[in-house]
C-alpha positions as CSV (number, residue, x, y, z in Angstrom):
1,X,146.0,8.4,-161.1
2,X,143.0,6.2,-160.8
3,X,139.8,7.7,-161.9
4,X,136.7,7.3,-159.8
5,X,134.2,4.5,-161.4
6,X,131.2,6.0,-159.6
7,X,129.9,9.2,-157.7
8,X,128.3,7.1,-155.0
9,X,129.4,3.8,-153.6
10,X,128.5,1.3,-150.9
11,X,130.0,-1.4,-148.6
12,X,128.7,-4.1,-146.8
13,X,129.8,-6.2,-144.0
14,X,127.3,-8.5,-143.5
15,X,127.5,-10.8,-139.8
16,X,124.7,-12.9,-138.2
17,X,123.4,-10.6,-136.6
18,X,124.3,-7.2,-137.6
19,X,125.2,-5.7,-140.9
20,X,127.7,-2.6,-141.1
21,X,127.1,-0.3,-144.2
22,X,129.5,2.8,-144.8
23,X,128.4,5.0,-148.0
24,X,131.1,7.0,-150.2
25,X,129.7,9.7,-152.0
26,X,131.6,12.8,-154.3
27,X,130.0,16.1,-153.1
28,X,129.8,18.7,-155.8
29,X,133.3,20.2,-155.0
30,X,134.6,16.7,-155.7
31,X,135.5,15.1,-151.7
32,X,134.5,12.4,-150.5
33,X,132.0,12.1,-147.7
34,X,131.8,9.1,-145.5
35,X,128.8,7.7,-143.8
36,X,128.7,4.8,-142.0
37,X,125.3,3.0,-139.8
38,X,124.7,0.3,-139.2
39,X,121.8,-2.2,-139.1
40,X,120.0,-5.5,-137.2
41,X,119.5,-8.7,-139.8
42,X,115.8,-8.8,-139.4
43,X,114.1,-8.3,-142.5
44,X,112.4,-4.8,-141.8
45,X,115.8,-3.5,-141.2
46,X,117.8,-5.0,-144.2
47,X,114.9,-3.5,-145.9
48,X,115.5,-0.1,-144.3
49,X,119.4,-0.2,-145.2
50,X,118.1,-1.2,-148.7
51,X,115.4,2.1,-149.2
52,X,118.5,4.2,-147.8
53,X,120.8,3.6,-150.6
54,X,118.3,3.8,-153.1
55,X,117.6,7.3,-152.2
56,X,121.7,7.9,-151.8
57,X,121.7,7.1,-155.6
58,X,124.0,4.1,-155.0
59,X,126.1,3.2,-158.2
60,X,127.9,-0.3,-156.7
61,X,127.4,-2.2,-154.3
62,X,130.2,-4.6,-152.5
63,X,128.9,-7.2,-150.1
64,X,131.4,-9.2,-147.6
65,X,129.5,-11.7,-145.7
66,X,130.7,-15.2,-144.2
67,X,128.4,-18.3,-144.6
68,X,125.1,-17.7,-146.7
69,X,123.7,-14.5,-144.7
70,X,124.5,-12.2,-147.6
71,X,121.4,-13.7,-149.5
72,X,118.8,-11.9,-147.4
73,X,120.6,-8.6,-148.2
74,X,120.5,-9.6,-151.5
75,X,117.3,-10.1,-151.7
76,X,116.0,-6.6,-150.1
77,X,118.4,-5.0,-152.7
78,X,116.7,-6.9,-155.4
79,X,113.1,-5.8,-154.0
80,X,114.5,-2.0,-153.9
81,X,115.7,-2.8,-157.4
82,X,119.0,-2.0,-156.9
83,X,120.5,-5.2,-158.3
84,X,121.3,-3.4,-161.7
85,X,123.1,-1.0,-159.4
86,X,126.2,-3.5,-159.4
87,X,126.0,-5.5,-156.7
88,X,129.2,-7.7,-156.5
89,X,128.7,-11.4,-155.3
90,X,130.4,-12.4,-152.0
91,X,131.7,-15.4,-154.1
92,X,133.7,-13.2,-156.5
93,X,134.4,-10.7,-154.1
94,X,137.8,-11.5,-153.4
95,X,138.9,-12.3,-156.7
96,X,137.9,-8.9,-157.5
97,X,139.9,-7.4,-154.4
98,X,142.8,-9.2,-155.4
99,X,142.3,-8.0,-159.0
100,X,142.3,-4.7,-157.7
101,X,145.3,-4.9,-155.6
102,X,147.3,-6.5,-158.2
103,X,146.6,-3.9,-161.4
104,X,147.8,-1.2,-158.6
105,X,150.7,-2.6,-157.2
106,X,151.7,-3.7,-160.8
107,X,150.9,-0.2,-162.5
108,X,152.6,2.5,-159.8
């Protein structure tokens, strides 16, 4: 069995013009509970979606994003500090997935 890696854990989809965040967090009794909003690119509201999971206690953060519009949500993560949080880079994203996929296909 795979054990969990963090308590609280966030996902990004990051479009032009929209960005779609769902939030994984272990309740005390040890289920998950699922939240998903999401959020307009303007800078006020990345920066909203940024102040939300700093108050979630985000532990990681995995960003998916097409082109460069993952850089603005960077940013606002940054300015929250949440960069220490693990924040995974779009670029190594899929490496990591596949990483992933591969130790748990390999180790069943």
């Amino acid at each position: 069995m795979i054990s969990a890696i963090a308590k609280c854990v966030a996902g990004l989809d990051i479009h032009k013009a929209i960005i779609v965040c769902t939030l994984l967090q272990e309740d005390s009794d040890g289920q998950l509970v699922k939240q998903t909003k999401e959020y307009k690119t303007f800078r006020h509201d990345i920066h909203k979606l940024a102040k939300w999971l700093k108050t979630s206690d985000v532990e990681l953060i995995v960003m998916e994003s097409t082109g460069v519009y993952w850089k603005q949500t960077y940013e606002a993560l940054e300015d929250e500090e949440l960069k220490g949080k693990r924040s995974i880079n779009p670029i190594f994203q899929r490496g990591v997935f596949h990483e992933i996929v591969g130790h748990l296909l390999t180790n069943r």
